[in-house]
N, C-alpha and C positions, 0 to 999 in steps of 0.2 A: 504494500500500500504506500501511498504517496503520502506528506504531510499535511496532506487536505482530508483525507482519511479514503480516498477514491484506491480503486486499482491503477498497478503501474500499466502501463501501454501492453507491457510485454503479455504480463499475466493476466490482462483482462483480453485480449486478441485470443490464449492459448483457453481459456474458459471459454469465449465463444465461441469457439471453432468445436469444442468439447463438449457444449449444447446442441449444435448442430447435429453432431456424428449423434447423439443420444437421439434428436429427433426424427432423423432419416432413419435411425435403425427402428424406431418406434411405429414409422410410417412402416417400415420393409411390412413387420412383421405383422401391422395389422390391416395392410393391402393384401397377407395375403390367408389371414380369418375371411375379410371381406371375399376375399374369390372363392375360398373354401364355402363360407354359407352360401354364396349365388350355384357354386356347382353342386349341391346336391346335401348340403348338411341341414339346411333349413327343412327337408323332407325327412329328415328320422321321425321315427314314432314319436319320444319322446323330446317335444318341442321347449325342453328349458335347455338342451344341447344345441340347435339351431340358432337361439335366441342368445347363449354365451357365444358364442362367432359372432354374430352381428353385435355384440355390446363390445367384445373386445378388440372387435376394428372401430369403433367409434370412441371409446375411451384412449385408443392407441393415437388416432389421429385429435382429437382433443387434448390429449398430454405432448404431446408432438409440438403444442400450438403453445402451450402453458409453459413448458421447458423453454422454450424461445421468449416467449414476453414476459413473465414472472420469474425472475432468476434470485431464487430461494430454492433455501431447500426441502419446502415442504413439494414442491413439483418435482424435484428429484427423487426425493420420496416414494412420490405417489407414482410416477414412472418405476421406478424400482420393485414397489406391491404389484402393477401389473405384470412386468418381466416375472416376479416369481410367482404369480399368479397361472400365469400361462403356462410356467413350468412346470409346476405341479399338476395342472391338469392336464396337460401331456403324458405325464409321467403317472398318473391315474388310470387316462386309457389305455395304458397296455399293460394293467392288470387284467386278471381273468373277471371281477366283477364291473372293471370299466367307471367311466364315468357317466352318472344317469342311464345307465347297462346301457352303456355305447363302450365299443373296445375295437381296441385298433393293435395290428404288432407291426415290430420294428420301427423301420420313418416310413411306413405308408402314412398317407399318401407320398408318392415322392414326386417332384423334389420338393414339394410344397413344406412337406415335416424337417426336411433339413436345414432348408433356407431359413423358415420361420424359429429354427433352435438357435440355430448362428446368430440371428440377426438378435434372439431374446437372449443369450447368453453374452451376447458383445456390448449389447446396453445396459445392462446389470454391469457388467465388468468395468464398463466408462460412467457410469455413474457411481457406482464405490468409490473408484480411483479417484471422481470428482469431490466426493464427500469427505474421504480420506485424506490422501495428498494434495487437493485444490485448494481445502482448508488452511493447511498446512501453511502451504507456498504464497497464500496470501499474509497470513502470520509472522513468518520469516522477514516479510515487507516492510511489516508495519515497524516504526521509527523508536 
C-alpha cells in the first residue's frame, strides 16, 4: 500500500488481473452447467437436479460480475462456496446413491466434466492464493 493507504500500481494491476482469471474461470464453468441443463439435464425425472444446472450457471455468471465490481472478500468468498459447491456435487454423483438418485461415472459427460473440474478447481486455487498471499503482499506495502 501506498501512504494514502491505496494499493501500489504494481499490486493493485496483479489483483486485477487475478479477479479477472477468477471471473472467466467462473464464466468457463458455468457456461458450461448452462449447456449441460439446455442438452438434456433439465429432462431428468427429478427436477431439483435440472434446476441446480440452471442456478449454478446463473450464480457463476452473477459472481463472475460481483468478483469484478465488488473487490472484497466476501465475493471471493462467495465464489469460492460455489467452486466447492460444485465440487462436491460432482463428487456426489459418482456415488452409487448419486445426487437427487442422479449418478454419473468417471468425467462423463466428456469433455464437459473435465473442462468444468479445471476450470472449478483453478478458481478455488486463485482465489485462496488471492485470500492468502494477496492479503499478504498488500500488508508487506503498507508503510
Amino acid at each position: 500500500m501506498t501512504a494514502s493507504g491505496t494499493l501500489s500500481p504494481n499490486s493493485a494491476y496483479a489483483v486485477g488481473h487475478l479477479r479477472t482469471v477468477i471471473a472467466v474461470l467462473l464464466l468457463i464453468s458455468g457456461g458450461i452447467h448452462l449447456r449441460l441443463y439446455h442438452d438434456g439435464y433439465r429432462d431428468v425425472p427429478d427436477i431439483r437436479l435440472g434446476r441446480s444446472f440452471l442456478l449454478d450457471a446463473i450464480a457463476a455468471g452473477l459472481l463472475a460480475v460481483a468478483v469484478m465490481v465488488w473487490r472484497n472478500r466476501l465475493t471471493l468468498l462467495a465464489a469460492a462456496a460455489l467452486s466447492v459447491g460444485s465440487l462436491a456435487a460432482f463428487a456426489l454423483s459418482r456415488t452409487d446413491q448419486g445426487i437427487f438418485g442422479f449418478s454419473e461415472s468417471g468425467l462423463q459427460p466428456s469433455p464437459e466434466a473435465t473442462v468444468a473440474l479445471i476450470a472449478e478447481m483453478a478458481a478455488l486455487a486463485v482465489i485462496v492464493w488471492l485470500l492468502v498471499r494477496g492479503e499478504r503482499m498488500m500488508l508487506a506495502e503498507s508503510p
